[in-house]
NUBATI-660218 format. One record per residue (C-alpha): x, y, z. Coordinates in steps of 0.02 Angstrom, whole numbers, padded with zeros to 5 digits, always signed. Layout:
N
XYZ...
***
This chain:
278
+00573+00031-01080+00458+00055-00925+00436-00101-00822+00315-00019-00686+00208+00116-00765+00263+00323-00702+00086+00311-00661+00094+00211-00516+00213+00318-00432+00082+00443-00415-00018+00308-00317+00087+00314-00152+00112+00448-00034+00194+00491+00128+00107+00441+00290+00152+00517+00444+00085+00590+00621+00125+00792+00690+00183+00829+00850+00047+00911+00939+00177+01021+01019+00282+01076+00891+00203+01025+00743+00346+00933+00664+00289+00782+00540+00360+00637+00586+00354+00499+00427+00270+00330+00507+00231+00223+00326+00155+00224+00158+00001+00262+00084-00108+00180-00068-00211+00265-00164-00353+00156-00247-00495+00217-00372-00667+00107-00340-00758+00093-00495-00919+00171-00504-00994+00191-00665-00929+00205-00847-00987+00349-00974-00909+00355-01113-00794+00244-01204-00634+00321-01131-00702+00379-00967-00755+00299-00812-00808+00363-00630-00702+00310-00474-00710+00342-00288-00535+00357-00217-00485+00287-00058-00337+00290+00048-00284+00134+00117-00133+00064+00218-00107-00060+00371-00211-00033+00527-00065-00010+00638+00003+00143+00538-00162+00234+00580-00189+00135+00760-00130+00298+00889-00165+00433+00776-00314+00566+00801-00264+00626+00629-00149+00574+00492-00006+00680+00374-00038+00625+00185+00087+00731+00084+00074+00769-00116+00175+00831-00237+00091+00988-00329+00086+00983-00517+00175+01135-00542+00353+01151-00473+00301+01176-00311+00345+01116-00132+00245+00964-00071+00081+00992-00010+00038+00919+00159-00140+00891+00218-00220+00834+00390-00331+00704+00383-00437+00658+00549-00479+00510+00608-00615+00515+00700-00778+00649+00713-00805+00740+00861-00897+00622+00960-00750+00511+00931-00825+00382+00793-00706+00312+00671-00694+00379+00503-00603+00249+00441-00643+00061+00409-00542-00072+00475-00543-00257+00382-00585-00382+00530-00484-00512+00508-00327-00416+00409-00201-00293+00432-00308-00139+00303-00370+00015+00328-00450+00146+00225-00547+00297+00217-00613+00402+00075-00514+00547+00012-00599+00693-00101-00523+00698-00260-00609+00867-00297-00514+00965-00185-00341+00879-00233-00370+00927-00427-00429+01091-00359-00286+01131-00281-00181+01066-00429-00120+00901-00342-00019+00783-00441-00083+00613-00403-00164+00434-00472-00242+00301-00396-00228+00106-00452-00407+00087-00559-00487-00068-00456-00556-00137-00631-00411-00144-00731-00260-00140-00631-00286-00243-00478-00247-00431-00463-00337-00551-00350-00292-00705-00295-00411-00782-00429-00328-00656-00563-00164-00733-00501-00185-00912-00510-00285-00911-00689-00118-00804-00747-00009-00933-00673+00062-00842-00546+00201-00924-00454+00346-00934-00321+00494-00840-00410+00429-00712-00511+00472-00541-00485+00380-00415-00405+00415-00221-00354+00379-00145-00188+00343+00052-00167+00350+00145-00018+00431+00255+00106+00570+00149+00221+00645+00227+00369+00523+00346+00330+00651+00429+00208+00554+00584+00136+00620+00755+00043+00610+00895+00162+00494+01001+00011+00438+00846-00104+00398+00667-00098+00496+00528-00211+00439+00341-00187+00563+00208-00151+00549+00076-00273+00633-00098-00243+00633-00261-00308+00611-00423-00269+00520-00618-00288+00365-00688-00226+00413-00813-00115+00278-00916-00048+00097-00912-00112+00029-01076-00149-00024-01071+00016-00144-00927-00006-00184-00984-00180-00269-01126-00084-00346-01034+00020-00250-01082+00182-00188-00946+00254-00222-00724+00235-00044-00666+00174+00079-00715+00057+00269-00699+00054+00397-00601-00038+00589-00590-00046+00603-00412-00044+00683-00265+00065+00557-00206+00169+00572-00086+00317+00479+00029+00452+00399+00141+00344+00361+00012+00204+00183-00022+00288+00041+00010+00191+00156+00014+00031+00092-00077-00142+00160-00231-00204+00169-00214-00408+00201-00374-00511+00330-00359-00657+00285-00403-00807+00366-00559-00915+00365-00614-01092+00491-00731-01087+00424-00944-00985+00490-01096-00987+00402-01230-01077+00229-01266-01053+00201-01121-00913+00114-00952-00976+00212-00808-00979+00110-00663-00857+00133-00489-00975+00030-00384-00862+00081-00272-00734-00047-00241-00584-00080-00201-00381-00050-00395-00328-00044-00364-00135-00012-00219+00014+00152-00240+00134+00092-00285+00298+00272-00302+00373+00429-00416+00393+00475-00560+00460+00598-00550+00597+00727-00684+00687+00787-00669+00850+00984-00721+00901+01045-00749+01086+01212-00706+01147+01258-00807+01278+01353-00772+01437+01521-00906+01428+01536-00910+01605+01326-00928+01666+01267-01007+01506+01122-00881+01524+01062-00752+01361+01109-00609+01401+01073-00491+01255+00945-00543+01120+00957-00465+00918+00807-00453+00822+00848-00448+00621+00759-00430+00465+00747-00581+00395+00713-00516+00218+00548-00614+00202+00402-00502+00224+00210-00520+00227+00108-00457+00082-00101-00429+00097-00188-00496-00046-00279-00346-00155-00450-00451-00110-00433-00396+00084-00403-00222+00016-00542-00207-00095-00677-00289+00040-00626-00144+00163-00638-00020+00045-00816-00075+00012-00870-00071+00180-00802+00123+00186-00922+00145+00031-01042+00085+00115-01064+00171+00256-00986+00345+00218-01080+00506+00142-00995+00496-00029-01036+00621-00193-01127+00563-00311-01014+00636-00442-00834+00567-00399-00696+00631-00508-00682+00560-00685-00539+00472-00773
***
């Protein structure tokens, strides 16, 4: 019994940035693949854009960007060169103004030409705003699942997501509108960035709250929250070396941040008029 549909695993991919020397790929944080409804045709078919989105500083440095995919066919991974920025040095990606979120439009053509093995999280059935969250009864506690690539831990010919689990740990907060991120209890590292947040499905409440049966995108991880410990010379009383740990709490972007930057990429970038259908 799946918990987090095999799907979903095909939404993530490997981030990283190549030596402009020697060309080695060096793995700096996650990717998420999201499909932008455009139109529906048929009963079992629909039209989507697909974007690539992750935090700002994973792409904040870069000229261009490693996104690696898995080939359908046993294969080694496939790793493609996005730029950045066009020749006269505009931006090809959009930046959310007030969040951590990036994203810039990827051609799906070329990936299914190519025979590319990959999904994308369908923005009108399997994302969960913060509205979508409180009307489902959302809460502090439940259990969540974060995907990604920490310590930027990638095969050397294929790419396997990390998945890990954890709790959503503060969100009333956001819920009321009082603050941009939420928290979770989850182990998150450098390379996590840019990951998706999935939440787990339940069929089992205590009395008088709703039980939440449906999976979906809830959030993006922007990072983790960190504490700082002095040690402390005995004989001057002065610090002397300070730690900085991983407190375990990290900070999640709400899927509504995501989905206003990947509007303002649709609407200001040259995009086909027939996207890929699924």
């Amino acid at each position: 019994m799946a918990l987090i549909s095999p799907n979903s695993f095909n939404c993530v991919v490997a981030l990283g940035s190549r030596d402009d020397r020697a060309g080695a790929i060096k793995w700096v944080g996650t990717g998420t693949l999201i499909g932008r409804f455009f139109k529906k045709f048929s009963a079992t078919q629909s039209q989507y854009h697909v974007f690539l989105t992750t935090n700002k500083h994973v792409l904040k440095g870069h000229k261009a960007i490693v996104v690696r995919f898995n080939p359908i066919e046993a294969q080694p991974a496939k790793d493609y060169d996005i730029p950045l920025y066009d020749p006269s040095g505009n931006a090809l990606w959009k930046e959310h103004p007030d969040s951590d979120i990036a994203a810039i439009g990827i051609n799906a053509d070329v990936l299914q030409a190519e025979g590319i093995k990959y999904n994308y999280f369908h923005s009108d059935a399997q994302l969960m705003t913060l509205s979508d969250m409180a009307a489902l009864g959302v809460s502090e506690g439940d259990f969540i699942y974060v995907l990604g690539f920490p310590l930027g831990i990638v095969d050397t010919d294929h790419q396997y997501v990390i998945a890990r689990s954890g709790i959503v740990a503060r969100l009333r907060d956001t819920l009321e509108k009082r603050g941009g991120e939420f928290l979770i209890d989850a182990a998150v590292f450098p390379g996590n960035s840019g990951g998706p947040v999935i939440y787990k499905p339940e069929i089992i409440s205590i009395d008088g709250t709703p039980s939440v049966a449906k999976s979906g995108l809830i959030g993006m991880v922007a990072g983790y929250l960190s504490y700082r410990d002095v040690a402390l010379s005995r004989q001057t009383g002065k610090s002397r070396v300070v730690f900085e740990e991983n407190s375990g709490l990290a900070m999640v972007i709400p899927v509504d941040f995501i989905m206003e930057t990947i509007e303002a990429c649709f609407a200001t970038t040259n995009i086909k008029e027939e996207p890929a259908a699924r």
